[in-house]
C-alpha positions in Angstrom: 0.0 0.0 0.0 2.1 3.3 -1.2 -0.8 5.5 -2.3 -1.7 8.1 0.2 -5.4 8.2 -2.3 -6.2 4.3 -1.1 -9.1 4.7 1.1 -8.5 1.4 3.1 -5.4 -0.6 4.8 -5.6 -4.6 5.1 -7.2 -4.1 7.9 -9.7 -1.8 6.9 -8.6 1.2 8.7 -9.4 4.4 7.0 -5.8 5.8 6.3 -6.7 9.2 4.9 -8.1 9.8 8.0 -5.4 8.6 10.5 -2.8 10.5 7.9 -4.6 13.8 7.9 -5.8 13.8 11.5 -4.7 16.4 13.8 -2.4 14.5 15.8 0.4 13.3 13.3 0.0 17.0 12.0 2.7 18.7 14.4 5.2 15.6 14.5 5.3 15.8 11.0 5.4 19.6 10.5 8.4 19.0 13.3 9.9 16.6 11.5 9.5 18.5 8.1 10.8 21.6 9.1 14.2 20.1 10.8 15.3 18.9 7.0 14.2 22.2 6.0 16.4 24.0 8.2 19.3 21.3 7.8 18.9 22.1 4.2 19.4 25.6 4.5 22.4 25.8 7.3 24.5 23.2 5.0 24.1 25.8 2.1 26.9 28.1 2.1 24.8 30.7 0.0 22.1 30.9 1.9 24.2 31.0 5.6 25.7 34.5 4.3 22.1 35.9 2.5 20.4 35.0 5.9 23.4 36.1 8.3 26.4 37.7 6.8 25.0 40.2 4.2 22.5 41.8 6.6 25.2 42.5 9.2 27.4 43.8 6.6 24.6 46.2 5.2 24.3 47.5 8.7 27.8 48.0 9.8 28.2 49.8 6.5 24.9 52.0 6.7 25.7 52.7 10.1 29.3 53.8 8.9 28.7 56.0 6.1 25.2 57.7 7.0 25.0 57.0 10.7 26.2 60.0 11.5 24.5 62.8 9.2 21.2 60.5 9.9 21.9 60.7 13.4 22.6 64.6 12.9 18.4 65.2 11.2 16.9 62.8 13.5 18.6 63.7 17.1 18.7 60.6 18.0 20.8 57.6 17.5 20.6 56.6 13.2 20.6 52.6 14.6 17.1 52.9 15.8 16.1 53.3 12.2 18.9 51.6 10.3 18.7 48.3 12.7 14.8 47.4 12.3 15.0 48.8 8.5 17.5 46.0 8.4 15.6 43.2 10.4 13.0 43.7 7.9 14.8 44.3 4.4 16.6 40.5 5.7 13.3 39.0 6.2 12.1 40.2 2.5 14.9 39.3 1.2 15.9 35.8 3.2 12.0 34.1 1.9 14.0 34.4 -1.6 15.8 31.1 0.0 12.9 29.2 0.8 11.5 30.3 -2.3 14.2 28.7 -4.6 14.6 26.3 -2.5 10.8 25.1 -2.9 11.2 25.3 -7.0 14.1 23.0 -6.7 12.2 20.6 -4.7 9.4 20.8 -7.5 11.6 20.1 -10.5 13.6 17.6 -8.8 9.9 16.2 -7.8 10.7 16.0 -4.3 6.9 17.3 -3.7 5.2 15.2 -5.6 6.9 11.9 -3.7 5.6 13.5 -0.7 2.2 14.1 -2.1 2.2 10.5 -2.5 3.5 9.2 0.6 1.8 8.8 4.6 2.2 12.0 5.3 -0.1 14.6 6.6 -0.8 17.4 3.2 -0.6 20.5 5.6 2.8 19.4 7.2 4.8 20.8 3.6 3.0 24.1 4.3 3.0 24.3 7.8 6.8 23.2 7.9 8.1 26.1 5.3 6.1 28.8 7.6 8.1 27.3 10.6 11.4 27.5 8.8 10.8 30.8 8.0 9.8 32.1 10.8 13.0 30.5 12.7 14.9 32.0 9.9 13.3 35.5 10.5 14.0 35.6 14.1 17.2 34.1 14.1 18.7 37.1 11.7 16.8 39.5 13.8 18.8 38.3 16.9 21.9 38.3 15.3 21.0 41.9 13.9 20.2 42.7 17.6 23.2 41.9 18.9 25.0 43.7 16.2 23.2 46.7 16.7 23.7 46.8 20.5 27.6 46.3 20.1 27.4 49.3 17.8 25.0 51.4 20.6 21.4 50.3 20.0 19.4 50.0 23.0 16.1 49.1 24.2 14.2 51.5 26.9 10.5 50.4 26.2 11.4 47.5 29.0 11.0 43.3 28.5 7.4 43.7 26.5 8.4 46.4 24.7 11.6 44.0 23.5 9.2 40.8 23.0 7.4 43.2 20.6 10.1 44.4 18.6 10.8 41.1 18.0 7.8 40.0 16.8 7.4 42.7 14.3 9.6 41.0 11.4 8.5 37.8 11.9 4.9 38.9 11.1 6.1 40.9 8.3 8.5 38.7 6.9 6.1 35.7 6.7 3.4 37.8 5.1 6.2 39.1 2.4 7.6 35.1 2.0 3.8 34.4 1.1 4.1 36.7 -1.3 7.4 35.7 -2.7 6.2 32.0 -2.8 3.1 32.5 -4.8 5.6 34.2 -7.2 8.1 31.3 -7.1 5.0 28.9 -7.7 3.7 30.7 -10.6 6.9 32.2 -12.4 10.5 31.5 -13.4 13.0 31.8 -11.1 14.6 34.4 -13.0 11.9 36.7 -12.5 11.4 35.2 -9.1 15.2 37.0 -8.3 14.6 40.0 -10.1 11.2 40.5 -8.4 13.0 40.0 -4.9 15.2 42.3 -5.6 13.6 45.2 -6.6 11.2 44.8 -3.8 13.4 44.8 -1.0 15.3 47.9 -3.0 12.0 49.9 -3.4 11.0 49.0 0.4 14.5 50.0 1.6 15.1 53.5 -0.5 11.5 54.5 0.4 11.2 54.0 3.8 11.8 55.8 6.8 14.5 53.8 7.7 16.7 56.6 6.8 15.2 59.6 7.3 11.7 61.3 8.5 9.2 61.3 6.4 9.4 65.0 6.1 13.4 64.7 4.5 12.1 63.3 1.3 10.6 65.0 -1.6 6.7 66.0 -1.2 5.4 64.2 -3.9 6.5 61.0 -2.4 6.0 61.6 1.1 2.6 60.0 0.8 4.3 57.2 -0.6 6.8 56.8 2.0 4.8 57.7 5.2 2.1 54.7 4.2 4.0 51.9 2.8 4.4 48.9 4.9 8.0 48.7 6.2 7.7 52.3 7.5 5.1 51.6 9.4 6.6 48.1 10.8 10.0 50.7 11.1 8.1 53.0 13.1 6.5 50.3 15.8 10.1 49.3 16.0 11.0 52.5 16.5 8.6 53.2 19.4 9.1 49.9 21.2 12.7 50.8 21.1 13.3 54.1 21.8 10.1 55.5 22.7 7.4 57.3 20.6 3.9 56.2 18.6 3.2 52.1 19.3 -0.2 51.8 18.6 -0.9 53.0 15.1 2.1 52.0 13.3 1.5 47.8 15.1 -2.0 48.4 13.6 -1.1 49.5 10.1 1.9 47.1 10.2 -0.6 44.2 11.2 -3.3 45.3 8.3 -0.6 45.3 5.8 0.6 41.5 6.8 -3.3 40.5 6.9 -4.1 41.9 3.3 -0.6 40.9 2.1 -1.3 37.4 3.2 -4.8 37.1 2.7 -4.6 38.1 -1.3 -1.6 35.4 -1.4 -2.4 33.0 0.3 -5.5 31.4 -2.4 -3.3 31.4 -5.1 0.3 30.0 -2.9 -2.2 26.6 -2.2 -3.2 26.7 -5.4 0.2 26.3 -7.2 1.8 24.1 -4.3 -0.9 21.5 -5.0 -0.4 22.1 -8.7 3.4 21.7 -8.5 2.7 18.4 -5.7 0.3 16.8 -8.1 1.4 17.6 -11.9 
């Protein structure tokens, strides 16, 4: 009996059933999301795009605009430059799973699993895991960067819990995105889409500067795109300032992100499980 589609065992046990019940459904997401992980910390590439580029792109932000940022904002540029960083490495970092996931479909990797004992939801439910382990462990390594180099928190231990929070929501809402792209397009566009998102998001952001610094006609632009306001929460639950609107907006954008992705990201992980 190999076919996961066979209603019935020897014995006449329903195996769809005991395969898709609840309780094999977090073993198996466990178990799926270890080889994920494995997967990605023995590939040399995707070690530095998760760990090493990000820090870089900090240390060299922080040394070549830190201090004329620091200078317009009167305050420290890090509590800008640190979460716009967090977040530019989660956008960019789902690029890993989402490569990673196209191999596994031309290789066919997904359909064996399609076909095997295994509970459906586990594929999905692993790849959210991994990235949301991915997500947090750059933002800790970002962290500790940042605090070396002066960042501090003074919102206290809630305030930090928070901050922490904030990528992995919007990280996993951008890797939805960048999935159903992956499942739907060719991995050359998948890159060049990746790319001039987390560009876009970075340059237009207030990351940098306030709102007010950049050109008029853009401000709009700026002010109400989603990593300023995750930038902003950050921000607050860092060094003090506006919480509650910018956690609102941040959370509306990751909920409509997600919600318009998420259809089509089922659809074409079935398609590319079954065809």
């Amino acid at each position: 009996m190999t076919l996961v589609d066979e209603k019935t065992t020897d014995h006449g046990v329903d195996r769809r059933c005991y395969e898709n019940s609840a309780r094999v459904l977090v073993p198996q997401t466990l178990v799926q999301t270890r080889r994920i992980l494995l997967r990605w910390g023995r590939d040399l590439t995707a070690m530095v795009e998760v760990l090493v580029l990000p820090v870089l792109f900090l240390l060299t932000v922080n040394i070549v605009l830190g201090h004329m940022v620091s200078q317009v904002t009167g305050h420290s540029a890090l509590y800008g430059t640190v979460p716009m960083n967090a977040l530019a490495a989660a956008i960019n970092g789902s690029a890993i799973g989402a490569i990673g996931l196209i191999g596994e479909r031309d290789d066919g990797l997904l359909r064996r699993l399609w076909v095997l004992p295994v509970h459906r939801a586990s594929g999905v439910c692993s790849r959210v895991v991994a990235e949301a382990v991915r997500i947090t462990i750059t933002t800790a390594v970002l962290v500790a960067v940042g605090m070396m180099l002066g960042f501090r928190f003074h919102q206290g231990l809630l305030a930090i819990l928070a901050w922490l929070i904030v990528p992995v929501i919007f990280g996993l809402s951008y890797a939805t995105l960048i999935t159903m792209v992956a499942l739907h397009a060719a991995k050359n566009f998948l890159l060049e889409a990746v790319t001039l998102v987390h560009l876009l998001a970075v340059v237009f952001s207030t990351g940098f500067l306030p709102v007010d610094q950049f050109p008029k006609w853009i401000q709009p632009v700026v002010a109400h795109q989603p990593m300023s306001y995750a930038i902003e929460a950050m921000r607050g639950l860092s060094l003090g300032g506006p919480v509650r609107w910018p956690m609102l907006a941040t959370l509306l954008w990751a909920t409509g992100i997600t919600a318009v992705c998420i259809g089509p990201t089922l659809i074409g992980y079935r398609r590319a499980s079954t065809h």
